[in-house]
N, C-alpha and C positions, 0 to 999 in steps of 0.2 A: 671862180667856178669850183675849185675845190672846197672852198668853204660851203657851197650851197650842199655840196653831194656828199659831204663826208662829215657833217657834224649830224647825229641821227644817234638816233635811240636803240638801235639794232646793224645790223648787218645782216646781208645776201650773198649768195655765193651761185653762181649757175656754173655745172660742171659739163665739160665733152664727157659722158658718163658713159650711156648705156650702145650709144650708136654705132662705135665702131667696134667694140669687145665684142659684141652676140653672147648669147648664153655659153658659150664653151671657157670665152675669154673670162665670165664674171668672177668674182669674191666667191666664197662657198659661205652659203649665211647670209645675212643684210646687209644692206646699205649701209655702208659705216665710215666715219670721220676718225683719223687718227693722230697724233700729235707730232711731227715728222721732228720739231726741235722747237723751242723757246728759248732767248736771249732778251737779258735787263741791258737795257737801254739807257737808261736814268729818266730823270724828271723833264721830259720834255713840255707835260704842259696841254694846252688844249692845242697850241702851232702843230702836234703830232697829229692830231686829229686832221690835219690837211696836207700832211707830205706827201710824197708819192716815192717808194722805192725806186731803183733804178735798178734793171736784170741786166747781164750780159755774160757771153762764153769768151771767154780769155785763156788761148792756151789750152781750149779744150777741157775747161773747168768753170761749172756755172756761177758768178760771183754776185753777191746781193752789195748794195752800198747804201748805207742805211745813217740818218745824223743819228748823235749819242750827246749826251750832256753830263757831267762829272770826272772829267771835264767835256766842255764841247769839242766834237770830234764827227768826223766823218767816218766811219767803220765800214770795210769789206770783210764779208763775209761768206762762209763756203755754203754754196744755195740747197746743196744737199744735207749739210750737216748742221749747219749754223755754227759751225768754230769761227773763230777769229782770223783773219788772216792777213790783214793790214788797218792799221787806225793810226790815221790822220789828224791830228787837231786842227781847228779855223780859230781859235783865237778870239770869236763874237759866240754867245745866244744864240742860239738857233732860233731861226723864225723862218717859215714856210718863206716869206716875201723876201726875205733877204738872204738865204742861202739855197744853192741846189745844187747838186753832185747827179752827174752825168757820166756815163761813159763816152767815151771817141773813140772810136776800135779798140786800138788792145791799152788805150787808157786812160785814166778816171781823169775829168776833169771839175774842178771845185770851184763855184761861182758865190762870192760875199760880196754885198753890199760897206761900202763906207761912203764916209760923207765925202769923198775926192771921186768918186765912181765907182767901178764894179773890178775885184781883185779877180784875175782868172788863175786859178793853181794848180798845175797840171802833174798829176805823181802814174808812178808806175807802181797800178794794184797788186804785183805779185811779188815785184825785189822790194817794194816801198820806197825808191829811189824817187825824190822831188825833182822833176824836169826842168819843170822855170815857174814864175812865178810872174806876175806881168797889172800892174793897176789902171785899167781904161779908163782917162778922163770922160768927166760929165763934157761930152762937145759940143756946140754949137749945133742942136740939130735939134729936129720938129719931132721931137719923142719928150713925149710926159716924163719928168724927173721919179714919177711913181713907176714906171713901168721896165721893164729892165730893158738892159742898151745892147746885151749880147742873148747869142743863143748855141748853145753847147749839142750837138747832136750828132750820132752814130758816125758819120759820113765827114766832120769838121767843126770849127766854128767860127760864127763872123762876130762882126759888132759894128756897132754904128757911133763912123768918126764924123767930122766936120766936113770933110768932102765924100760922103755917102758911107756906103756898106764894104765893109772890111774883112778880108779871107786873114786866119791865124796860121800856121805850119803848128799841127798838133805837136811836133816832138822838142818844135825849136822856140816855138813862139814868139815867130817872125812875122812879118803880114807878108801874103803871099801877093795878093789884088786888088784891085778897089775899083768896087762899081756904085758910080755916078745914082744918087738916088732918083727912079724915072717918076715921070714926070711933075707936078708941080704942086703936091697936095699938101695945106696947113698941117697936117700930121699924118704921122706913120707910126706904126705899132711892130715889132718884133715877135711871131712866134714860131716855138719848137715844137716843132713837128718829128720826121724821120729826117728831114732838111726843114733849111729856117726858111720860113713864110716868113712875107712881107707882106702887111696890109698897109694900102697907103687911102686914105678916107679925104675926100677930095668935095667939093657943092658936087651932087646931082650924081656920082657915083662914087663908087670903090672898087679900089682891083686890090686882091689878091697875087701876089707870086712867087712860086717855088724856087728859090737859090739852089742854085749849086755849090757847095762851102768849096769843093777842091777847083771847081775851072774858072768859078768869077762870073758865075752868067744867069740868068734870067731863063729855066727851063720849060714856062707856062704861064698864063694868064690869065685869070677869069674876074668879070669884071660882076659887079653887085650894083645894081639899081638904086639907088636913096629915092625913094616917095618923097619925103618930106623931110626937111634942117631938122623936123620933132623926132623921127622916126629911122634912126640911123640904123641901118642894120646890127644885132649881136653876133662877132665872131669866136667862138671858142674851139679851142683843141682838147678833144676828149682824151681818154687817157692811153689810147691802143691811136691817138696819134694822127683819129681822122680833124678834117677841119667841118665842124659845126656853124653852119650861117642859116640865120635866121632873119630873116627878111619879107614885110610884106604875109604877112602869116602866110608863107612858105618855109618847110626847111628843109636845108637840104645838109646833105657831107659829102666832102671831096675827100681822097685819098692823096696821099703823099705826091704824086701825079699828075693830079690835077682832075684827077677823073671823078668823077659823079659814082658814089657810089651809093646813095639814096635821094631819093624828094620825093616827098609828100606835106600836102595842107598841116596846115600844122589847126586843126581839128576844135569844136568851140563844142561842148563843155569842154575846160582841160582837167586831163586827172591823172595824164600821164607824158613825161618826156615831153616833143621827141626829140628822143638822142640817139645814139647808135653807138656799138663797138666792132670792131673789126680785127682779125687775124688771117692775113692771107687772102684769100680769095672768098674768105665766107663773113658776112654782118648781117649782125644780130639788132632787129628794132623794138624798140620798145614807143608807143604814141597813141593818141586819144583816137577813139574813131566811133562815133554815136554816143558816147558819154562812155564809153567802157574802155577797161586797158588789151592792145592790145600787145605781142608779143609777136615777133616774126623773124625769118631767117632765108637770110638768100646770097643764094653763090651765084658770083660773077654777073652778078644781075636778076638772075632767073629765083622767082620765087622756091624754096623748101618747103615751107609748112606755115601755120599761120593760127596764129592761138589767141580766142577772145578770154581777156581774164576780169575774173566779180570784181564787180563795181569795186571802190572803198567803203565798207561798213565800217565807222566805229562801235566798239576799238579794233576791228579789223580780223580777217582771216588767212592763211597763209594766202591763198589765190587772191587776193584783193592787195598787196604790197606790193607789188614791182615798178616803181618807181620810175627809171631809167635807167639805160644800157650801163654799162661801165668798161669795166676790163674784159678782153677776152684774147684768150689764148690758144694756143693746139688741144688743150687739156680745160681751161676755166675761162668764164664769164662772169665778172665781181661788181659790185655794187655797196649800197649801203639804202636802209631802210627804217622806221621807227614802228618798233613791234609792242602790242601791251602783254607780251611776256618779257618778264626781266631780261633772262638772256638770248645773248644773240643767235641766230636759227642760221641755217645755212641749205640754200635751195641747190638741188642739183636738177643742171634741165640738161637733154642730149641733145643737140643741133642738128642731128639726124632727122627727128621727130617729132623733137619737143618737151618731150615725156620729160617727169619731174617727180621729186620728189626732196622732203624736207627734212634735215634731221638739224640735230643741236649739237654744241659743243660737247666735248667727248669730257667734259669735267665744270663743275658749276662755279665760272667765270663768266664776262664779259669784253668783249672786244666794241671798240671805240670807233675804228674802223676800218677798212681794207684798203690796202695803202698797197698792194700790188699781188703778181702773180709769179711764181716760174715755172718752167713746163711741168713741172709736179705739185705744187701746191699751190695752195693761197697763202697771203701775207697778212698779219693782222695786226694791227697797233691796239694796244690793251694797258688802260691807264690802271696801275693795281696804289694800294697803299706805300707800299716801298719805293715804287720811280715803277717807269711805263716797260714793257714787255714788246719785242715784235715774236711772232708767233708763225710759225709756219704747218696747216692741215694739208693732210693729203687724204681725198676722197677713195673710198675701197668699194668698189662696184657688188653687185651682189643680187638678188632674188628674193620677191617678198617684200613685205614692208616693214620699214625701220619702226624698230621699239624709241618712241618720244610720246611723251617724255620719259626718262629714267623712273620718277616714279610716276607710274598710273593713275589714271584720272580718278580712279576709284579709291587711290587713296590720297587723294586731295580733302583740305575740311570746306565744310560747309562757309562760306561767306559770313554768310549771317552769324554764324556761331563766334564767330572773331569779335565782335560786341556785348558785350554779354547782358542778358537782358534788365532794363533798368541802369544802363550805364550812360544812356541818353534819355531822363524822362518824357515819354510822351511821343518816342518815335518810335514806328510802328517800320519792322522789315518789310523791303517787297523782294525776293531773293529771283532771281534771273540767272539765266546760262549766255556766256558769252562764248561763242565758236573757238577754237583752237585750233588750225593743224588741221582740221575736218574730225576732230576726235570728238565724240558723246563726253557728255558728262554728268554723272549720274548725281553732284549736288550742284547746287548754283555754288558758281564760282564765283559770283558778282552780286553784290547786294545794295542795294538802295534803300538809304534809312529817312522815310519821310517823317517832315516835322507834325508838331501837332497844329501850326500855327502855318497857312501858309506863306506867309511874311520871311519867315527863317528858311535858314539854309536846311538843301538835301544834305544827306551826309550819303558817297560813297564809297563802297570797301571792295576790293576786288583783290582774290588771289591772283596775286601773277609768279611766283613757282617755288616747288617745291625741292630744296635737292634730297640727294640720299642719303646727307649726312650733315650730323649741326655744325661739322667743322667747314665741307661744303659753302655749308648757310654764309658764314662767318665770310669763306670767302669772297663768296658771290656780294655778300652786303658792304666787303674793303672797296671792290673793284666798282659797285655804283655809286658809292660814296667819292672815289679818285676822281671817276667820269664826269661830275660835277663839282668844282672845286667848292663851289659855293655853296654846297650843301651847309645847311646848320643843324647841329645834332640838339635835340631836344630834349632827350633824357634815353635811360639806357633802350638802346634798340628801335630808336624814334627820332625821325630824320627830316627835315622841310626843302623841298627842293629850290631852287633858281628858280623854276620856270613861273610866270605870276601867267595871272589869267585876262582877260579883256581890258579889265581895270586898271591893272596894273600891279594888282595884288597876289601876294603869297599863296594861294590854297592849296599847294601839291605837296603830300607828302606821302613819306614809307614808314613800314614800320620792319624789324626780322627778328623774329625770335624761334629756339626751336630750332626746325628745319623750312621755315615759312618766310617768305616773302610776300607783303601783299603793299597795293596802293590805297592812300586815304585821301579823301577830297570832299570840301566841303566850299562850293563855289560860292564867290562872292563874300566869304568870314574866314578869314585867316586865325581867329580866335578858337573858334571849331575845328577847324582844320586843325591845330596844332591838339586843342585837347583830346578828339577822335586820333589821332595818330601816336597818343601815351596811351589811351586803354587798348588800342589793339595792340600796342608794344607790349603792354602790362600781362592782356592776355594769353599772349605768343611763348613768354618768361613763364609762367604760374597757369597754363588753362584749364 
């Protein structure tokens, strides 16, 4: 699941903004993003792109616990400040699938994969005092050797021995209990939730149920229908912790509870979710409904408000990316999204109303993706040249509309001018405006260079941004170069990306020079693609 929602070309952000401030409470001035604190992390890699922080108050002090690599480490971190406040080594690589760091009330507990089972390592985030340390064999039980055998959460944690499900004593690392696995299904799945879910997937149905980690009991039940051995239901836990099941193009989420806290058709065309996030007593939907995305919000059941959003046009306009729910919190709703501007944009919607609006990064970088929230910012994992960055924004509410981009549309160049003419014999511009933001723009930002031959490939160029500065540039082109390991540099300021096209073939590339950013594409000729992505480099350096 994380890999589906967090490898993306941009990033989203939906903020509790404007709802409950009213105009007395706002910012004085615009809507603005500010930089609350940045800490290097090291080289974690593209596994970063699918972590998931973990927030919790400890002692009355909000702590972030975040993996680190140089070495590999578990870090807590002070959620206001981003100082350091306890780091832990694991000893392994970090990999989404085989490490996670969890809080259990007032302490961190650290889950590694080895090949004898799963190491549970319990420390204490504020003395750094290691409590115990404990290795759960692989047992005798009806769980996938892929899928992990424990689950680490707020309330305890169990694991799964040879005779069923197993309560731990967070401080001692004792088993407290053990409950008999019910009743008689080929497999069972373990997930974390606020408590550990049990899915046990059985011929002709599936139940879900809520553990209790501290009594040893079975606090709910809800049972999932199988149609058919082809058609097994999907169950996933979003990230704010609801359970997601999708069955029978129905979907629905339940809350830590058991309680139904959405269902709906799950809607044909699909172009959106559905997924949902939740905080409290208010979720937030994102899901297809007539072929369009919608957006919704509802407390305690009872519809809020309820927002159709534009289709997807490529290459898309801010109202046409919302993807699905993510994160949400008292203050933020997080997501992740693939935007055809380089950097990543950051939406804020109020849960009040709905109302939104979009600004950019407060400096010309890129973030990889949004790996969590605290009551005050958002969290951002940001692959740069030197090793990865987690990032912490806090949204400043305000009046009016935010200035994006940094520089104005109007001093964007012409598309077409990036080619300079006779640099492709025999291809002729057709220059085009592609939407942004909802902003005009008064040259084509997007150019299509037809051939003379219709045999041959289009060639096109598209500005996708400008910063305010060539050092800027410089950075903005380390961090999409990071975000791509696989990028291959072609010559100065000329870059071919990973991504191939239908074929199978190379044809995406950039170019940056200057203070410009743009993309080159020349589908189905990788040959063209790379020579179109040197003259516009060429022309970027010398225009």
């Amino acid at each position: 699941m994380r890999l589906a929602r967090l490898i993306a070309a941009g990033a989203l952000v939906l903020a509790c903004a404007g709802g409950s401030q009213g105009a007395q409470g706002a910012w004085p001035g615009r809507p603005s993003l500010g930089v609350a604190w940045s800490v290097g992390i090291g080289d974690l890699g593209t596994d970063g792109l699918q972590m998931s922080v973990d927030v919790a108050t400890v002692g009355g002090r909000s702590l972030v616990a975040t993996p680190s690599a140089g070495p590999y480490a578990i870090r807590v971190l002070d959620a206001a400040t981003g100082r350091a406040v306890r780091t832990f080594p694991i000893g392994v690589p970090y990999s989404f699938a085989q490490v996670d760091a969890r809080f259990v009330g007032d302490l961190l507990a650290v889950r590694t994969r080895e090949l004898a089972g799963e190491r549970i390592t319990v420390h204490d985030p504020v003395s750094g005092r290691t409590k115990w340390s404990r290795l759960l064999p692989l047992a005798d039980v009806p769980i996938s050797p892929y899928l992990q055998r424990s689950a680490q959460t707020r309330s305890g944690i169990v694991w799964a021995a040879g005779d069923g499900l197993r309560g731990i004593d967070a401080e001692t690392g004792r088993d407290l209990w053990t409950l008999p696995l019910p009743g008689d299904c080929p497999e069972y799945q373990l997930l974390t939730s606020e408590i550990p879910i049990l899915l046990g997937r059985c011929p002709g149905t599936s139940a879900l149920r809520g553990v209790d980690p501290r009594a040893g009991r079975v606090t709910w039940t809800r049972t999932v229908p199988v149609v058919s051995a082809d058609d097994d239901p999907t169950v996933l836990v979003s990230p704010t912790g609801l359970v997601e099941i999708s069955e029978d193009g129905v979907f629905t989420a339940v809350d830590a509870r058991g309680r139904v806290a959405a269902r709906l058709p799950d809607a044909w065309p699909h172009v959106a979710g559905p997924s949902a996030a939740r905080s409290g007593t208010l979720t937030l939907l994102v899901h297809s409904e007539g072929g369009a995305r919608v957006m919704a919000a509802l407390r305690d059941g009872r519809p809020l408000w309820r927002r159709t959003l534009k289709p997807r046009d490529l290459p898309g306009t801010s109202e046409g990316v919302l993807p699905e729910a993510g994160y949400l919190t008292a203050r933020h709703a997080v997501d992740t999204l693939g935007s055809d501007l380089a950097p990543h944009l950051i939406e804020v919607v109020s849960p009040a109303d709905g109302r939104r609006v979009v600004l950019a990064l407060p400096f010309d970088a890129q973030a990889g993706a949004i790996v969590g929230t605290t009551a005050r910012d958002v969290l951002t994992y940001e692959m740069h040249p030197g090793g990865a960055r987690l990032s912490a924004y806090t949204f400043h509410d305000g009046v009016g509309a935010p200035r994006l981009p940094a520089v104005p549309p109007e001093r964007w160049p012409d598309a077409c001018a990036l080619l300079p003419p006779g640099a492709l014999p025999g291809y002729v511009p057709a220059p085009a405006t592609s939407e942004h933001l909802g902003l005009r723009w008064p040259r084509p930002n997007v150019c299509t260079f037809l051939p003379p031959d219709e045999a041959a490939a289009q060639v096109r160029v598209a500005v996708t941004w400008v910063a305010e500065t060539s050092a800027g540039l410089l950075r903005l082109a380390g961090t999409k170069a990071a975000a791509d390991p696989e990028t291959v540099r072609l010559g100065e300021g000329a870059y071919l990306s990973s991504a191939d096209d239908r074929d199978g073939r190379l044809t995406s590339a950039w170019a940056a020079g200057g203070r410009v950013l743009a993309t080159v594409q020349a589908v189905g000729d990788p040959a063209l693609t790379r020579r179109a992505a040197l003259l516009v480099a060429s022309h970027l350096r010398d225009p």
